[in-house]
C-alpha positions in Angstrom: 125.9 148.1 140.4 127.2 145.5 138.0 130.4 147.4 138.0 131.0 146.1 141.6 131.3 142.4 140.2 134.0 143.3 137.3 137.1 141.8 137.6 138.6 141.7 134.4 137.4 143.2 130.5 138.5 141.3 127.1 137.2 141.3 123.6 135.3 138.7 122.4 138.5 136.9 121.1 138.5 135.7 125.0 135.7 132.9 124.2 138.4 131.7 121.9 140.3 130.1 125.3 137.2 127.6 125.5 136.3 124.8 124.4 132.7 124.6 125.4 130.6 127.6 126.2 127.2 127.6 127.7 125.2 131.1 126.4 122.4 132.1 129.0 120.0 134.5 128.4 122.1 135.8 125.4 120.7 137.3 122.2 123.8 138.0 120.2 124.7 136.7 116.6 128.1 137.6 117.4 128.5 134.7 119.8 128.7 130.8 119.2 127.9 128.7 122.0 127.8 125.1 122.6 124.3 125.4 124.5 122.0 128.0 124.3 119.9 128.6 127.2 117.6 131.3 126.4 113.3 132.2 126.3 113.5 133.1 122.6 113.2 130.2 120.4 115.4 130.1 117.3 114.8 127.3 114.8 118.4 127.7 114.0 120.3 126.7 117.1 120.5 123.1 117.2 121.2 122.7 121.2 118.7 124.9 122.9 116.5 124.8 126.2 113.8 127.2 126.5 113.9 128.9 130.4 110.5 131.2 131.1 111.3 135.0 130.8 111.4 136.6 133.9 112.6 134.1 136.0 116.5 134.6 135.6 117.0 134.4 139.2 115.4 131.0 139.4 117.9 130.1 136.7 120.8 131.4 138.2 119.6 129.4 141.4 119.4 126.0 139.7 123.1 126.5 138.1 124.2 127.6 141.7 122.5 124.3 143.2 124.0 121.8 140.9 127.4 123.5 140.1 128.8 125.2 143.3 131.5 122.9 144.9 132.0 124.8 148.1 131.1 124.5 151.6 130.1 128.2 152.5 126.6 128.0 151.2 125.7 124.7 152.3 123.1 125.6 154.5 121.6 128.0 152.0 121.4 125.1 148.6 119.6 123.2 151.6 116.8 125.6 151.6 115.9 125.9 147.5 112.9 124.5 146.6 114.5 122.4 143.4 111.3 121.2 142.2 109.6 124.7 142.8 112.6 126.2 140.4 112.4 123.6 137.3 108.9 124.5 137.4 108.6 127.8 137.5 111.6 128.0 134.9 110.6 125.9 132.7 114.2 123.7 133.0 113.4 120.4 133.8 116.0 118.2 136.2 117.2 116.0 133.8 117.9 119.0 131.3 120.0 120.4 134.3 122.2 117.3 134.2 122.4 116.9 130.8 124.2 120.6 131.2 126.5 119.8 133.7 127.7 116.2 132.2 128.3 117.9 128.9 130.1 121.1 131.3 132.4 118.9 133.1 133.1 116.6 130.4 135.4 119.1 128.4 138.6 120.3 129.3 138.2 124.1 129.8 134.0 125.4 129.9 132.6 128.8 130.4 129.1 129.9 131.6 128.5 133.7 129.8 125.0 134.8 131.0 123.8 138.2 129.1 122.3 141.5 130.3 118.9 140.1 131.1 120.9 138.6 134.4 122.2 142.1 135.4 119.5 144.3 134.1 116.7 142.0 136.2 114.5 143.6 139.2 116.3 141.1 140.9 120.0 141.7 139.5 122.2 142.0 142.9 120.6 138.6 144.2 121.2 137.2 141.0 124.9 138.5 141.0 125.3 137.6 144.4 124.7 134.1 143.3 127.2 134.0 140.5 129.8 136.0 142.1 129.7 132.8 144.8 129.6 130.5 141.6 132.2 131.9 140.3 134.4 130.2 143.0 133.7 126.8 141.3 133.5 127.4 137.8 134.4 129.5 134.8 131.9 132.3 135.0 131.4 135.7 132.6 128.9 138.0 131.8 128.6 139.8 128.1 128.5 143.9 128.3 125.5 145.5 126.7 127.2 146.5 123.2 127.7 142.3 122.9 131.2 143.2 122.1 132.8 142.8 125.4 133.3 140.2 127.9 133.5 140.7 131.7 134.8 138.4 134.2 133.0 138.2 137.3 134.2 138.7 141.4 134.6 135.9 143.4 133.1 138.5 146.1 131.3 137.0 149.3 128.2 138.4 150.2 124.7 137.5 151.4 122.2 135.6 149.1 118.8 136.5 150.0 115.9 133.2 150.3 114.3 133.2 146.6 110.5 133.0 147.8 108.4 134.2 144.5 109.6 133.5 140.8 107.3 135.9 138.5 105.0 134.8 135.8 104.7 136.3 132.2 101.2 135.7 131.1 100.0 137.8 128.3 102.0 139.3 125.3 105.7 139.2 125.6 107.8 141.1 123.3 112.1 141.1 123.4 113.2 144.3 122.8 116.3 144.6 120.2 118.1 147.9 119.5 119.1 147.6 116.3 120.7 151.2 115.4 121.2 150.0 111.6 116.8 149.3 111.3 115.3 151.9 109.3 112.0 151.9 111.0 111.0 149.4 114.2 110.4 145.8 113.2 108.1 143.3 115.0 109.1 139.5 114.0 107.3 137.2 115.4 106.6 133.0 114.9 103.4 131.5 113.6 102.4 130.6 116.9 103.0 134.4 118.2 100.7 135.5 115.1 97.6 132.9 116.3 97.5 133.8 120.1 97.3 137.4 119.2 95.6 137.9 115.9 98.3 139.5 113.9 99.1 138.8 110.1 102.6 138.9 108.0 103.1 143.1 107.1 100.6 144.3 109.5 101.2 147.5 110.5 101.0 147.8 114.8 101.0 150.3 117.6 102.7 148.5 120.0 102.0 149.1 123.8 104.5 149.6 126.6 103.7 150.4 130.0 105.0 154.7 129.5 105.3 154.5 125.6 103.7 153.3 122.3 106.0 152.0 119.1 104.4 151.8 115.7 105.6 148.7 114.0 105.5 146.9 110.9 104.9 143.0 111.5 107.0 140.5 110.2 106.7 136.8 110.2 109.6 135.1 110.8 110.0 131.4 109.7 113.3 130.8 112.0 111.4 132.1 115.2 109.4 129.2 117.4 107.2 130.0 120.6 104.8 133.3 121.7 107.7 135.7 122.1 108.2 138.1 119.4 111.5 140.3 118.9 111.3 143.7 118.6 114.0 146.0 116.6 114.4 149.4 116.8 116.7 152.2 115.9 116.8 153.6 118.9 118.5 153.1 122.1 115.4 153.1 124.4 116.5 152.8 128.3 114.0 150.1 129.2 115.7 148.4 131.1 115.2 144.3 131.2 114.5 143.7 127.6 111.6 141.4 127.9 108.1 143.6 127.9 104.8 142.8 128.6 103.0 144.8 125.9 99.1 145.4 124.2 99.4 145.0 120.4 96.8 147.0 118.2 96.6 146.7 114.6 96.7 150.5 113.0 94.3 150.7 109.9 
C-alpha cells in the first residue's frame, strides 16, 4: 500500500536541501533532525517531545490540524476533537506551536515521519492524512532500510473520522533489527528496570504475542522512560515495531 503514496526516491543526501527537519516517529542514527518527535526517550537528543506509542494517527491528525493551509478539508479539521488528541498523544498544545513557529520560521523545512506511520493498523488513514498535508508543506517518509527517502503524493482521497486512539498499558518493547548483534539485546532505562523487576545482565525470555526471544538485559544510561529497545539479528516481519510483551527472567 505505501507504494501508492511514492512520488519520488533519493538517498539520504536529499535532507541535505533543508534547513530544518522535523523527525517523527524515526529511530535512526543515520539521521539528524532539528526536532525529534518520537516515544523512545534518548538522553542524548537535546530537542525532543515524547508522543504515546500507538497513537501515530492521532499525531498525524494534530500536524494535519495546525499545518494544512487548504480549503478542501475544512469541514473535516472542524470535526477533530483537539483536546481529545493532545491527550491521548501525549503532545500538549503549546508543544504543537512551539513546532510550527520553529517550522515556519526557517526558510526551507521538512516533516520525515518513519515506518511506524506506514507500518500502523491504521497506516492508509494515516497516509491519507499526509498525502493531503503534503499539499501545504514539505512532507517525506524514510524507507525501512533508513537509507532512503521517499517523497509523498499529493493524492486526494477520503479521511475517515478518528473515533478511538489506542492505549499501551503494560510492557512495551521497540523492536530494532540489528543484522550486525551477535545475539538479541534488551536495553532498557532505570525506570524500565523498576516497573518490571529486571536487573543490568539479566538473562530474559521475552514474550510476543506468536513468539518468545531470549535476551540478555542491558541497562542503558542514555535511554529515559518505560520503553525498552530491543535488537536482534534477525529480520523478524512484525510488523509495527512497538510490542506489547511479558518479560521472564530465565535462571
Amino acid at each position: 500500500m505505501i507504494r501508492d503514496y511514492i512520488d519520488s526516491s533519493f538517498d539520504t543526501k536529499y535532507l541535505n536541501d533543508f534547513d530544518f527537519i522535523i523527525a517523527l516517529g524515526i529511530y535512526a542514527k543515520n539521521i539528524t533532525s532539528d526536532i525529534y518527535i518520537n516515544p523512545l526517550l534518548d538522553m542524548q537528543v537535546k530537542h525532543y517531545i515524547r508522543y504515546e506509542a500507538g497513537t501515530e494517527e492521532g499525531v498525524a491528525a494534530l500536524f494535519l490540524h495546525d499545518f494544512y493551509k487548504g480549503l478542501n478539508l475544512e469541514d473535516y479539521i472542524k470535526t477533530l476533537d483537539y483536546g481529545y488528541l493532545t491527550s491521548e498523544t501525549n503532545i500538549s498544545e503549546e508543544e504543537m506551536q512551539e513546532i510550527k513557529k520553529s517550522f515556519y520560521s526557517h526558510k526551507k523545512s521538512l516533516l520525515l515521519f518513519g515506518s511506524n506511520f506506514y507500518l500502523h493498523q491504521r497506516s492508509k488513514n494515516i497516509l491519507n492524512i499526509f498525502s493531503h498535508l503534503a499539499q501545504s508543506i514539505n512532507i517525506a517518509f524514510l524507507g525501512s532500510d533508513t537509507n532512503r527517502i521517499y517523497t509523498i503524493k499529493n493524492r486526494i482521497s477520503n479521511i475517515e473520522k478518528i473515533s478511538h486512539l489506542p492505549e499501551n498499558n503494560g510492557c512495551i518493547v521497540y523492536v530494532d533489527s540489528v543484522l550486525s548483534a551477535q545475539k538479541p539485546l534488551l536495553r532498557f532505562s532505570q525506570e524500565f528496570a523498576r516497573a518490571w523487576k529486571i536487573n543490568n545482565n539479566d538473562c530474559i525470555e521475552i514474550c510476543f504475542d506468536d513468539f518468545k526471544i531470549k535476551a540478555l538485559s542491558i541497562l542503558d544510561s542514555a535511554l529515559s522512560g518505560v520503553i525498552g529497545i530491543l535488537s536482534i539479528d534477525e529480520n523478524i516481519n512484525c510488523g509495527y515495531r512497538y510490542k506489547k510483551v511479558i518479560i521472564n527472567k530465565v535462571s
